[in-house]
mmCIF file of the N, C-alpha and C atoms, coordinates in Angstrom:
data_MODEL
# 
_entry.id   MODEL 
# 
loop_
_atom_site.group_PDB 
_atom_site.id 
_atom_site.type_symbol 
_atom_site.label_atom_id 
_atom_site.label_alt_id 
_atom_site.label_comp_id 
_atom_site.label_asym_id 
_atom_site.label_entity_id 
_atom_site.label_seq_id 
_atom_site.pdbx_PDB_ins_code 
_atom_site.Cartn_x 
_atom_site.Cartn_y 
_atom_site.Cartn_z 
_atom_site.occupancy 
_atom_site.B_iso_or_equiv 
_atom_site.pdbx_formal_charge 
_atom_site.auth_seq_id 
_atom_site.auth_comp_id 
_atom_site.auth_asym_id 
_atom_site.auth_atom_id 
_atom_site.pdbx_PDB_model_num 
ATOM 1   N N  . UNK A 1 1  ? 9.198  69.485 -25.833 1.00 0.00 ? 1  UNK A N  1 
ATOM 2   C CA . UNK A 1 1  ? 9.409  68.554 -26.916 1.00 0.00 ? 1  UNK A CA 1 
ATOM 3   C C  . UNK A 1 1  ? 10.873 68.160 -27.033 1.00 0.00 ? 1  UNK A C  1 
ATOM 4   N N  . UNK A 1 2  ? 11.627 68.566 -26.956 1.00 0.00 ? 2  UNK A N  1 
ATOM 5   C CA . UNK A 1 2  ? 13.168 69.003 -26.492 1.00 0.00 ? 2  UNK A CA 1 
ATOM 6   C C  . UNK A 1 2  ? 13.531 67.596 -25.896 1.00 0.00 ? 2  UNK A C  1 
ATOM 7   N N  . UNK A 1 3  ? 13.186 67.508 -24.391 1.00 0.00 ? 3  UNK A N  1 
ATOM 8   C CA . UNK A 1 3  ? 13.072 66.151 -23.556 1.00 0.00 ? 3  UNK A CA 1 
ATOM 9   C C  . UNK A 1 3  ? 12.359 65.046 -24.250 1.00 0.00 ? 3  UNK A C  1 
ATOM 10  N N  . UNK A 1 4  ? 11.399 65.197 -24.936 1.00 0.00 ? 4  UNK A N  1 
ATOM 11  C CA . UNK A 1 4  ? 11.069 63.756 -25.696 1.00 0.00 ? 4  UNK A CA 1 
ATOM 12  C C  . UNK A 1 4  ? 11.676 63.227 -26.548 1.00 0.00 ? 4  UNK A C  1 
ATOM 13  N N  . UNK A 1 5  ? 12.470 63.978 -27.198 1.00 0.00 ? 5  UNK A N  1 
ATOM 14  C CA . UNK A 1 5  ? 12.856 64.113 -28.847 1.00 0.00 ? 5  UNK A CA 1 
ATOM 15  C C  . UNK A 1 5  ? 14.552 63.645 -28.305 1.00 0.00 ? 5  UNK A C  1 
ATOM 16  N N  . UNK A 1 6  ? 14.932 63.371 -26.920 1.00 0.00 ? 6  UNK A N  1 
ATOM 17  C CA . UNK A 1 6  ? 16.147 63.339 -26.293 1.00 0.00 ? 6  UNK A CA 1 
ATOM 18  C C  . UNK A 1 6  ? 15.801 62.043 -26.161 1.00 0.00 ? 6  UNK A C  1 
ATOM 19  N N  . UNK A 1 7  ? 14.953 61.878 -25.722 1.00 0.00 ? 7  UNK A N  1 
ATOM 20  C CA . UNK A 1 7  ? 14.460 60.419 -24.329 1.00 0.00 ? 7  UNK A CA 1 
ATOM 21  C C  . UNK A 1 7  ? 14.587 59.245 -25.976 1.00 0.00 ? 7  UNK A C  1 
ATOM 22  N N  . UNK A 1 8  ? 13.894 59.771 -26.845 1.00 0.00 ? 8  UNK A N  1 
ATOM 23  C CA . UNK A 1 8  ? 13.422 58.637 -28.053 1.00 0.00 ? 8  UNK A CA 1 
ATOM 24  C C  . UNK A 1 8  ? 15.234 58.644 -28.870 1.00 0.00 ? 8  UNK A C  1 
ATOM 25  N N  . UNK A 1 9  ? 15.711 59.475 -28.804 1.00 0.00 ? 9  UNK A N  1 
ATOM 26  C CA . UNK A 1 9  ? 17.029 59.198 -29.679 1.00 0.00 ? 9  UNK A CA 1 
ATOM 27  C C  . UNK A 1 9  ? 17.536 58.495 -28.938 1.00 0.00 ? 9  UNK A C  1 
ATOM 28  N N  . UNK A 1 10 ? 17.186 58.109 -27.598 1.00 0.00 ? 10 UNK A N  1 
ATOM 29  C CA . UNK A 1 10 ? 18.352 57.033 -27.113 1.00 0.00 ? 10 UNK A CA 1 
ATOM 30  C C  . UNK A 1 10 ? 17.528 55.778 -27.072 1.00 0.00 ? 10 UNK A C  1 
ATOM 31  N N  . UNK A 1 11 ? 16.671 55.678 -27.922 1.00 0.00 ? 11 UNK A N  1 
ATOM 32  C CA . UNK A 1 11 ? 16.178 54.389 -28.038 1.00 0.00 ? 11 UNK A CA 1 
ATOM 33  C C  . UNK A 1 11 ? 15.848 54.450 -29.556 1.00 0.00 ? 11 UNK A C  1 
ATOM 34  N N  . UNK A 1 12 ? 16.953 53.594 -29.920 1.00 0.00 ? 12 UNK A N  1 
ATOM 35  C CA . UNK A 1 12 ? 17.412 53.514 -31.879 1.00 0.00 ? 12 UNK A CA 1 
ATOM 36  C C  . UNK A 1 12 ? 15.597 52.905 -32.416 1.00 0.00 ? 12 UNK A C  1 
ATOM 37  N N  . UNK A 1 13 ? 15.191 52.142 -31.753 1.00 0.00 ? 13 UNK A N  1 
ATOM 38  C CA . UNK A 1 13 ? 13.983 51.098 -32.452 1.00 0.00 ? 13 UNK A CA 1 
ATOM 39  C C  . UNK A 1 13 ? 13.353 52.464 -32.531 1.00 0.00 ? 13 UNK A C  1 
ATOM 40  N N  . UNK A 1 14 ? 12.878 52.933 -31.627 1.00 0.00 ? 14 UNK A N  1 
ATOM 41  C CA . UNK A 1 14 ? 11.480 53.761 -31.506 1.00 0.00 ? 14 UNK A CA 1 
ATOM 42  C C  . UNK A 1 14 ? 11.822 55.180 -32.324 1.00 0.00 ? 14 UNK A C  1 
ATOM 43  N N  . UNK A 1 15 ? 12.645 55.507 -32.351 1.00 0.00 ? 15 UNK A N  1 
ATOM 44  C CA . UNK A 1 15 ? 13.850 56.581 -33.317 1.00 0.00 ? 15 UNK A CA 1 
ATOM 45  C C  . UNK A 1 15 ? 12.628 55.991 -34.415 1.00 0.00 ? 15 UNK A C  1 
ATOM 46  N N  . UNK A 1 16 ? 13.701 55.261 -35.065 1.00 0.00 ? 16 UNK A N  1 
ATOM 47  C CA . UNK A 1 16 ? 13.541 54.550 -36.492 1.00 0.00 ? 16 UNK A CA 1 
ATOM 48  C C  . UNK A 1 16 ? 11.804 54.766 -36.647 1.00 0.00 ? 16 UNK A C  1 
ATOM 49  N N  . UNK A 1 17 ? 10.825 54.114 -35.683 1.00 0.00 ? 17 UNK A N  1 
ATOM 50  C CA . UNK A 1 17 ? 9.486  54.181 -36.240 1.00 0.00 ? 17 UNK A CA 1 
ATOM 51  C C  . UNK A 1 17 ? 8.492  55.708 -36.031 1.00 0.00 ? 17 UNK A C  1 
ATOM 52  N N  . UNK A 1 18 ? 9.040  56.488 -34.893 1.00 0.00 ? 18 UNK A N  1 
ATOM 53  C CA . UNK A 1 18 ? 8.955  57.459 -35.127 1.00 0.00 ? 18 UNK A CA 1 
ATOM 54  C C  . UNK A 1 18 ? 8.867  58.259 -36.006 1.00 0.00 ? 18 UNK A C  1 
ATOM 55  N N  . UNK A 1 19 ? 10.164 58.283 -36.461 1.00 0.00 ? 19 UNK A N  1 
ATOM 56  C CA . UNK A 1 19 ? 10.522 59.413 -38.203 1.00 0.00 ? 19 UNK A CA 1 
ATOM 57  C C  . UNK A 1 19 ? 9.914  58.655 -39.601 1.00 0.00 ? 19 UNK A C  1 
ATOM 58  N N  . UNK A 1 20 ? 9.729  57.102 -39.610 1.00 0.00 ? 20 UNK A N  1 
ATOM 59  C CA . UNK A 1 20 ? 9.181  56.900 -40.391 1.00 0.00 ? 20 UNK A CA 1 
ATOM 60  C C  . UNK A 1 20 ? 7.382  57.206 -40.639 1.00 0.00 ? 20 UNK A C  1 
ATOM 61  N N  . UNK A 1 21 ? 7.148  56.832 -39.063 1.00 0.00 ? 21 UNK A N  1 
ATOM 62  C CA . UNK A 1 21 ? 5.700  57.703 -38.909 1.00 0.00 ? 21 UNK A CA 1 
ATOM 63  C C  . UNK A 1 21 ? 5.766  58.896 -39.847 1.00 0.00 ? 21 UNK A C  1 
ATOM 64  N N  . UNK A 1 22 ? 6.702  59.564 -39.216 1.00 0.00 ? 22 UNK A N  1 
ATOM 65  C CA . UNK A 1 22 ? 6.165  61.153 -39.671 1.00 0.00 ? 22 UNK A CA 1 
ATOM 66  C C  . UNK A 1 22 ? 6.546  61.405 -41.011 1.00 0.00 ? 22 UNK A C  1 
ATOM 67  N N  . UNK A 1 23 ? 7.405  60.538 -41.408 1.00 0.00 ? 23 UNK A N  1 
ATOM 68  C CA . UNK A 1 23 ? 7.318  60.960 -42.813 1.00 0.00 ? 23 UNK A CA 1 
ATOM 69  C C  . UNK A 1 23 ? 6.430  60.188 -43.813 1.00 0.00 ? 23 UNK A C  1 
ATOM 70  N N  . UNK A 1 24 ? 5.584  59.664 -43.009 1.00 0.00 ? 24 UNK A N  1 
ATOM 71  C CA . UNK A 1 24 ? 4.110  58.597 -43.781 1.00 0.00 ? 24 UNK A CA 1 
ATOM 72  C C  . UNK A 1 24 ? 3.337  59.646 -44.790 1.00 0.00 ? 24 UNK A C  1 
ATOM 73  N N  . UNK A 1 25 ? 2.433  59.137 -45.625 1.00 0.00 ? 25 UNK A N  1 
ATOM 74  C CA . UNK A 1 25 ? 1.607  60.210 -45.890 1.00 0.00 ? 25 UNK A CA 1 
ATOM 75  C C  . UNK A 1 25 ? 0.332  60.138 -45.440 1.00 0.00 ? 25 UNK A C  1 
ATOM 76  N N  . UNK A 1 26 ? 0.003  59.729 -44.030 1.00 0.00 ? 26 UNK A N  1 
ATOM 77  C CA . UNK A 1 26 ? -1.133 60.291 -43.106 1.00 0.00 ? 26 UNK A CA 1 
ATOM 78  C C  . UNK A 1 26 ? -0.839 61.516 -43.034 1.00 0.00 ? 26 UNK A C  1 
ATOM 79  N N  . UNK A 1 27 ? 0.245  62.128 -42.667 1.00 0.00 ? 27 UNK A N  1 
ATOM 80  C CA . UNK A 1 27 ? 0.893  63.483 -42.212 1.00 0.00 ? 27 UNK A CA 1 
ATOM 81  C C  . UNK A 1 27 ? 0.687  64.440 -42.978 1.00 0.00 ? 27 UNK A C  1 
ATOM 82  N N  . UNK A 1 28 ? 1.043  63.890 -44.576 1.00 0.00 ? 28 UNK A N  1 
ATOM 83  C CA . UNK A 1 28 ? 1.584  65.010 -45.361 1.00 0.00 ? 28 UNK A CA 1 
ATOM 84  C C  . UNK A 1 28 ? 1.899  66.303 -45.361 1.00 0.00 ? 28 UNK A C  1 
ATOM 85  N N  . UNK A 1 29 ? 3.080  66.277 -44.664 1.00 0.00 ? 29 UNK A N  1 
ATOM 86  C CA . UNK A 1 29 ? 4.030  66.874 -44.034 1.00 0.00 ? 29 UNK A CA 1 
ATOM 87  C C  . UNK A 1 29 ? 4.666  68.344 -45.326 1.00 0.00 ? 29 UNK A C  1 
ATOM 88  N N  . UNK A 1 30 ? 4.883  67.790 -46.199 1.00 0.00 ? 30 UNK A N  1 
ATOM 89  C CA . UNK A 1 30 ? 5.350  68.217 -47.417 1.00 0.00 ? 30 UNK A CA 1 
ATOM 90  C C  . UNK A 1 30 ? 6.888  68.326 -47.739 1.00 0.00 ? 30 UNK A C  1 
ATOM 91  N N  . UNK A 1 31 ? 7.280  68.146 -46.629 1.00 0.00 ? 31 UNK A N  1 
ATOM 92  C CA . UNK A 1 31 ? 8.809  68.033 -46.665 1.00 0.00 ? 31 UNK A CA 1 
ATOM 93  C C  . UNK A 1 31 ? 9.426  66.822 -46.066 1.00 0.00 ? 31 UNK A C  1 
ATOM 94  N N  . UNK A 1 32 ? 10.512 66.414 -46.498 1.00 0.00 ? 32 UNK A N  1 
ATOM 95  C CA . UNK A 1 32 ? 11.186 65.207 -45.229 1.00 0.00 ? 32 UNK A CA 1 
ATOM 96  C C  . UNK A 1 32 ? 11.399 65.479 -44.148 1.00 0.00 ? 32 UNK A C  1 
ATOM 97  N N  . UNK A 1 33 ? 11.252 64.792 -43.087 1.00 0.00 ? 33 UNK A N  1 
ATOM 98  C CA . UNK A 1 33 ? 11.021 65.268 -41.433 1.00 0.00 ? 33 UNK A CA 1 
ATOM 99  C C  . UNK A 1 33 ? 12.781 64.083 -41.437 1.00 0.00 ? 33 UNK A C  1 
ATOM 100 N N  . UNK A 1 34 ? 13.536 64.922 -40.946 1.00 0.00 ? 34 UNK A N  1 
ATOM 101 C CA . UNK A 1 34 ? 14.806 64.298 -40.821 1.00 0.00 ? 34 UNK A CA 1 
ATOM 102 C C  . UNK A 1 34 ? 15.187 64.175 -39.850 1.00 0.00 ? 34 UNK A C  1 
ATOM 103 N N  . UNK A 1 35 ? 14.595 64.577 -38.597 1.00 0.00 ? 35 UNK A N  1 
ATOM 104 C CA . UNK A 1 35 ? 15.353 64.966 -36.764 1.00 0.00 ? 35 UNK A CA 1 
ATOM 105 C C  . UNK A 1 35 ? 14.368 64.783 -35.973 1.00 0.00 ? 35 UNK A C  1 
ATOM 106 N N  . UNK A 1 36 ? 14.795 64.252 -34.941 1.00 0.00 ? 36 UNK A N  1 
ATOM 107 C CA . UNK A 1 36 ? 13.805 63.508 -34.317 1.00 0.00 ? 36 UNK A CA 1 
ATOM 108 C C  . UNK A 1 36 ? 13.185 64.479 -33.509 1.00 0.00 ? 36 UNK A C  1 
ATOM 109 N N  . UNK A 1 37 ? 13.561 65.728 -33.399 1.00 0.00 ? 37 UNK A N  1 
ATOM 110 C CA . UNK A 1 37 ? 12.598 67.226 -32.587 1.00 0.00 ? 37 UNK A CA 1 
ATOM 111 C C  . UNK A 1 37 ? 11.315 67.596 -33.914 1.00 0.00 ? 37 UNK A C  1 
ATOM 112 N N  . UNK A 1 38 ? 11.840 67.275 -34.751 1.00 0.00 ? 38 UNK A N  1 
ATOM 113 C CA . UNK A 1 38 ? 11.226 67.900 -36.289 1.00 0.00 ? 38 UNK A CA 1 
ATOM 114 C C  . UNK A 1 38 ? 9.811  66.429 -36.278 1.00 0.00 ? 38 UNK A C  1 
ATOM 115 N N  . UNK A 1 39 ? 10.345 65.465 -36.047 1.00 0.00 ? 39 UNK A N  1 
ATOM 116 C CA . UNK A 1 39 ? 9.052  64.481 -36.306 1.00 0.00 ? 39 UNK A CA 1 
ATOM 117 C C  . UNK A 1 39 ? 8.253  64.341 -34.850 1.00 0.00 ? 39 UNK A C  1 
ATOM 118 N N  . UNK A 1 40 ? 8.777  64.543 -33.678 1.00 0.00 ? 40 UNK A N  1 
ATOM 119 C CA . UNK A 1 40 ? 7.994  64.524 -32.523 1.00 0.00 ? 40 UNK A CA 1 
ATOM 120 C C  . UNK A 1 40 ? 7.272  66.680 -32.955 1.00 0.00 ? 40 UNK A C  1 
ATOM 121 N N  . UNK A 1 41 ? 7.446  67.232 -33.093 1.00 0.00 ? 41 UNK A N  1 
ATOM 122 C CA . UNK A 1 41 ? 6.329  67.918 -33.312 1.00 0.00 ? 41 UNK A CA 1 
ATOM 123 C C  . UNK A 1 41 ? 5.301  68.041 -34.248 1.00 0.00 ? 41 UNK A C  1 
ATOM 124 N N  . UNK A 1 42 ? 5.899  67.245 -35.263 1.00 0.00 ? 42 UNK A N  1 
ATOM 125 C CA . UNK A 1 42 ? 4.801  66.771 -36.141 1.00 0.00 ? 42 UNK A CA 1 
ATOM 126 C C  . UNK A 1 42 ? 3.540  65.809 -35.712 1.00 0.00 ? 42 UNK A C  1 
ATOM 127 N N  . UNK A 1 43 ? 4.370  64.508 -34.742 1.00 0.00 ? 43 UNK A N  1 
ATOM 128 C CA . UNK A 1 43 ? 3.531  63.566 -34.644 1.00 0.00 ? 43 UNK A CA 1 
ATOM 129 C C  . UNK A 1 43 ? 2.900  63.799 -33.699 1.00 0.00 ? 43 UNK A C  1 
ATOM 130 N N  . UNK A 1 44 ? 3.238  64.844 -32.310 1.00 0.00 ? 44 UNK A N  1 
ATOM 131 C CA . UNK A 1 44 ? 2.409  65.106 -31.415 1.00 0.00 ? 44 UNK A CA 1 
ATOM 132 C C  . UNK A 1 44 ? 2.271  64.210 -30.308 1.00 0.00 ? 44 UNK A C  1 
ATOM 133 N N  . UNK A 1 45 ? 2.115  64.656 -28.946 1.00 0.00 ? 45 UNK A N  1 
ATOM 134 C CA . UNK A 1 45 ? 2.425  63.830 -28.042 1.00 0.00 ? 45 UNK A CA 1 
ATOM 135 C C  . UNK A 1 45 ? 1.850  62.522 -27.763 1.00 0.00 ? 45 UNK A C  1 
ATOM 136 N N  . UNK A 1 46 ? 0.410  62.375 -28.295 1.00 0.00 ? 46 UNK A N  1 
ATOM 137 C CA . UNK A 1 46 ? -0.467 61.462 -28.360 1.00 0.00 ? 46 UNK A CA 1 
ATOM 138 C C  . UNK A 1 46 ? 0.065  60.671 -29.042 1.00 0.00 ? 46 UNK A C  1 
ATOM 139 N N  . UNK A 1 47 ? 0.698  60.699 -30.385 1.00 0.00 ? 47 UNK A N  1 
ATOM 140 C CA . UNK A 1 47 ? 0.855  59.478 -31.305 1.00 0.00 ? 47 UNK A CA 1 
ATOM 141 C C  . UNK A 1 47 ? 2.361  58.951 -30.562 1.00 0.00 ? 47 UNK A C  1 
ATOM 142 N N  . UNK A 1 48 ? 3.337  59.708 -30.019 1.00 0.00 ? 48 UNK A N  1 
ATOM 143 C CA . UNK A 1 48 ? 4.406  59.485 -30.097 1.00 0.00 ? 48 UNK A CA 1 
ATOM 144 C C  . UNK A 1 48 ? 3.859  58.282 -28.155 1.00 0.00 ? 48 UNK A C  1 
ATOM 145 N N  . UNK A 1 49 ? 3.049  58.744 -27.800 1.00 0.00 ? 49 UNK A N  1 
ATOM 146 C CA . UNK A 1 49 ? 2.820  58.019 -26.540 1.00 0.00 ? 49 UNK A CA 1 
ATOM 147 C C  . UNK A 1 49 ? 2.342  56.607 -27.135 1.00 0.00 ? 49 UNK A C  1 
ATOM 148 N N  . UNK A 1 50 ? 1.460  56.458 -28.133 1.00 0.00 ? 50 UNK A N  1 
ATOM 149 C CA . UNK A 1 50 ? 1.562  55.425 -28.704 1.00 0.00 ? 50 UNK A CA 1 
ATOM 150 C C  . UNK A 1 50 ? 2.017  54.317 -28.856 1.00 0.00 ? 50 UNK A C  1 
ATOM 151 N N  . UNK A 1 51 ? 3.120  55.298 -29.641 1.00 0.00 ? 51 UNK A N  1 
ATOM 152 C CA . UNK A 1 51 ? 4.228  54.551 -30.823 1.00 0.00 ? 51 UNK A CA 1 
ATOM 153 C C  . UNK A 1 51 ? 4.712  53.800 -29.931 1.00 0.00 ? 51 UNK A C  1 
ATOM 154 N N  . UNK A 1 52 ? 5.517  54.473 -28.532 1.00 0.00 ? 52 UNK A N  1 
ATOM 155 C CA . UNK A 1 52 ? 6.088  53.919 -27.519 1.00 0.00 ? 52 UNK A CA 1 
ATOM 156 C C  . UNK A 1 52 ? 5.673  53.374 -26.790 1.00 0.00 ? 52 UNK A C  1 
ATOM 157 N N  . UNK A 1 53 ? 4.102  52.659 -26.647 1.00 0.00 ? 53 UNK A N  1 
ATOM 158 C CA . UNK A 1 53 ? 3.427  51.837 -25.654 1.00 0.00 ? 53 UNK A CA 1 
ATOM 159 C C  . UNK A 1 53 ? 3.629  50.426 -26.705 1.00 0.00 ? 53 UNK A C  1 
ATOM 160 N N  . UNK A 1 54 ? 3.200  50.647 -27.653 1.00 0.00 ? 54 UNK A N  1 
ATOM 161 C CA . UNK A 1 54 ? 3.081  49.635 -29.118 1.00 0.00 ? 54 UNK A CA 1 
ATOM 162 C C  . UNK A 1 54 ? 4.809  49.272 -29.335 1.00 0.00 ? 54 UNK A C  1 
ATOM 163 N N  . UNK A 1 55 ? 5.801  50.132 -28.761 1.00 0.00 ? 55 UNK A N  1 
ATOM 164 C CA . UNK A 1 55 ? 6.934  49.474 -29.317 1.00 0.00 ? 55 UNK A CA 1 
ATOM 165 C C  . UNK A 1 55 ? 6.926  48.445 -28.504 1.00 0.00 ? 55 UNK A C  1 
ATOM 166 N N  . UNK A 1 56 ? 6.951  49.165 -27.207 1.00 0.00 ? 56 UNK A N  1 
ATOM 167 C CA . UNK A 1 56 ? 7.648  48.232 -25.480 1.00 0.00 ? 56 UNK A CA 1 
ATOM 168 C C  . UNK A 1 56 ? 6.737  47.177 -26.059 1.00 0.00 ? 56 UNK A C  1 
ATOM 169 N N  . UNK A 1 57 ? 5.210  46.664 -26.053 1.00 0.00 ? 57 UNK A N  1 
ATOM 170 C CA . UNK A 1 57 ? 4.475  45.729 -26.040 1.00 0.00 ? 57 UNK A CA 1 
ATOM 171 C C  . UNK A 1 57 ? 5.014  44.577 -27.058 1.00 0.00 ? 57 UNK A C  1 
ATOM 172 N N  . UNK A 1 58 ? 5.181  45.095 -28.032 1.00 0.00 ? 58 UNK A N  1 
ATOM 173 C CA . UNK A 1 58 ? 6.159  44.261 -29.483 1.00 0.00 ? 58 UNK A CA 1 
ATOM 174 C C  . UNK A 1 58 ? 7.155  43.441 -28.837 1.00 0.00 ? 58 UNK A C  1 
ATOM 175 N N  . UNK A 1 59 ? 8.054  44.355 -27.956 1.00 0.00 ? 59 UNK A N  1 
ATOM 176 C CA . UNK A 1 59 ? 9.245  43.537 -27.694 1.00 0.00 ? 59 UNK A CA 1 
ATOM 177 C C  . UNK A 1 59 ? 8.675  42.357 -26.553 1.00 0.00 ? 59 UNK A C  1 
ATOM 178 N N  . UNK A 1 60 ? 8.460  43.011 -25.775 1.00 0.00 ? 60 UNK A N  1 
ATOM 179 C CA . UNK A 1 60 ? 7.853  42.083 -24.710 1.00 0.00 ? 60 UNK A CA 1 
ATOM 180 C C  . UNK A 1 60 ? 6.966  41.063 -25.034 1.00 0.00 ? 60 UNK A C  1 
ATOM 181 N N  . UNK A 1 61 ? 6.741  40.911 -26.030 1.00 0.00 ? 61 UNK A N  1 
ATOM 182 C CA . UNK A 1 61 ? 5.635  39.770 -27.029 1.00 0.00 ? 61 UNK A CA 1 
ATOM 183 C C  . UNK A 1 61 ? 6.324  38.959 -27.638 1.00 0.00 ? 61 UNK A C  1 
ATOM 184 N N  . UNK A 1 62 ? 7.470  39.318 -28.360 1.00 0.00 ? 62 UNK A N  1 
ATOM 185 C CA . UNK A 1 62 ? 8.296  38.632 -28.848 1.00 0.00 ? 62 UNK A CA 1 
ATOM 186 C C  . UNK A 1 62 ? 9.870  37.724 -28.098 1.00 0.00 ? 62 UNK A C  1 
ATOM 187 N N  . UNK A 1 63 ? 9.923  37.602 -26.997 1.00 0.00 ? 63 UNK A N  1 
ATOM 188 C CA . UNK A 1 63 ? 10.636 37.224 -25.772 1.00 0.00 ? 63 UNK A CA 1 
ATOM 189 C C  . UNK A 1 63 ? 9.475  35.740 -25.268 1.00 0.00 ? 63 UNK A C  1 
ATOM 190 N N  . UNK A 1 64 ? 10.272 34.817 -25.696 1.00 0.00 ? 64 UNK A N  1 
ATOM 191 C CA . UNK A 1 64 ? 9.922  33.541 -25.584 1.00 0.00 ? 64 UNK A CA 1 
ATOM 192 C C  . UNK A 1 64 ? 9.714  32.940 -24.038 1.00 0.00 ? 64 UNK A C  1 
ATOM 193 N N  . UNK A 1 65 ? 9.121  33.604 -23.480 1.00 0.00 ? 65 UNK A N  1 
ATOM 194 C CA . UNK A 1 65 ? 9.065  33.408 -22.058 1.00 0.00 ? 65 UNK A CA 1 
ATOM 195 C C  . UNK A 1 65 ? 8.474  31.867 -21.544 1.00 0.00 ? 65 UNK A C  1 
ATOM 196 N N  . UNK A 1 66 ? 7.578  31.273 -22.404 1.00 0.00 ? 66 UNK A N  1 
ATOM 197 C CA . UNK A 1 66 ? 7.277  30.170 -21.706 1.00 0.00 ? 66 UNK A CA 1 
ATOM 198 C C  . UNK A 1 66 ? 6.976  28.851 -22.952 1.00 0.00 ? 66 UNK A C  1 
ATOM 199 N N  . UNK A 1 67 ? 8.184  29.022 -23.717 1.00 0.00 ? 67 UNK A N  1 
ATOM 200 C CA . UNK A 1 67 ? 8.250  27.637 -24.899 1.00 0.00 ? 67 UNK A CA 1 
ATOM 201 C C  . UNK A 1 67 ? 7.154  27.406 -25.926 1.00 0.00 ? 67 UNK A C  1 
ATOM 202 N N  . UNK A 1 68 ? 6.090  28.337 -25.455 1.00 0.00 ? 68 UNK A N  1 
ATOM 203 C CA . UNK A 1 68 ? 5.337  27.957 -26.810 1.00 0.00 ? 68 UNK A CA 1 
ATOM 204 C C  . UNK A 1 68 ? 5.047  28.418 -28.379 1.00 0.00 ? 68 UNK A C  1 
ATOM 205 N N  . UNK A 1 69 ? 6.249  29.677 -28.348 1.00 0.00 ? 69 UNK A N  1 
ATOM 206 C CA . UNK A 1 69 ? 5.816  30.585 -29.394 1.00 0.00 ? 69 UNK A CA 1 
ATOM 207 C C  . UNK A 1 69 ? 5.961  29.334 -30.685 1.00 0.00 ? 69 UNK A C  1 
ATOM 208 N N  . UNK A 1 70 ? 6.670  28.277 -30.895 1.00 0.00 ? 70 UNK A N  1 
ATOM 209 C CA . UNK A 1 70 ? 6.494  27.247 -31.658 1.00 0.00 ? 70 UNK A CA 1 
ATOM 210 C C  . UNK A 1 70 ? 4.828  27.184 -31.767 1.00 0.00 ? 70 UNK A C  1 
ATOM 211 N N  . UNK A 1 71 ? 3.967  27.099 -31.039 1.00 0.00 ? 71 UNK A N  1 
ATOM 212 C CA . UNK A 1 71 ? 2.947  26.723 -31.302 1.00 0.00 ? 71 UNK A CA 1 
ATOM 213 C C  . UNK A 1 71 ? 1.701  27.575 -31.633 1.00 0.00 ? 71 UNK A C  1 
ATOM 214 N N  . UNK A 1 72 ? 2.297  28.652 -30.973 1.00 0.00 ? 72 UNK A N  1 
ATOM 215 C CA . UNK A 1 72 ? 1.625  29.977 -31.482 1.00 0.00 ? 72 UNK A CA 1 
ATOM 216 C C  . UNK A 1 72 ? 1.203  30.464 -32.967 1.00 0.00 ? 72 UNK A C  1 
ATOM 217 N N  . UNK A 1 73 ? 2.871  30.275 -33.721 1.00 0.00 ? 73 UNK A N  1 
ATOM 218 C CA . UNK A 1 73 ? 2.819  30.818 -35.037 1.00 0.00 ? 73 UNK A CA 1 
ATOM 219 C C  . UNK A 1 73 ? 2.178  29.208 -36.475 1.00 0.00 ? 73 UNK A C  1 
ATOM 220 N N  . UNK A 1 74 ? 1.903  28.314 -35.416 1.00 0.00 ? 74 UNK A N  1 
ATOM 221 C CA . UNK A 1 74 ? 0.869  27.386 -36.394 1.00 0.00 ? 74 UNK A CA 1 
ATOM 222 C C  . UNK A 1 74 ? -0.730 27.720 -36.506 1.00 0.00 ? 74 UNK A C  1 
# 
C-alpha cells in the first residue's frame, strides 16, 4: 500500500479525489482520513483502481481533440 499511496501523491488530481472518497460517508470511517496511506487502506485496492481508471478517462474526454465539443454540450 506504501507504493500506491506514493504513485497517487504524485498525481495532485487523483490525491484530491481519493481522500475525499474516503472521507465520504459511504465509508464511515469515523475519523478524518488525512494521508494518502490512511485513505488508500481504507478505500482498498479495487476502488482506488477505479478512481484512477475514471480519473485518466475524465481527462482524456475533456481534451478537444476533434472541434466538436461546441456541439456536444448543446
Amino acid at each position: 500500500m506504501t507504493d500506491i499511496a506514493e504513485r497517487i501523491g504524485r498525481e495532485p488530481a487523483l490525491a484530491t479525489v481519493v481522500l475525499r472518497q474516503a472521507n465520504s460517508a459511504h465509508y464511515g470511517y469515523g475519523r478524518r482520513v488525512e494521508t494518502i496511506p490512511d485513505a488508500a487502506v481504507v478505500l482498498g485496492i479495487g476502488t482506488i483502481r477505479s478512481l484512477a481508471i475514471a480519473s485518466a478517462v475524465l481527462r482524456l474526454l475533456a481534451v478537444d481533440r476533434d472541434g466538436l465539443s461546441v456541439h456536444r454540450r448543446a
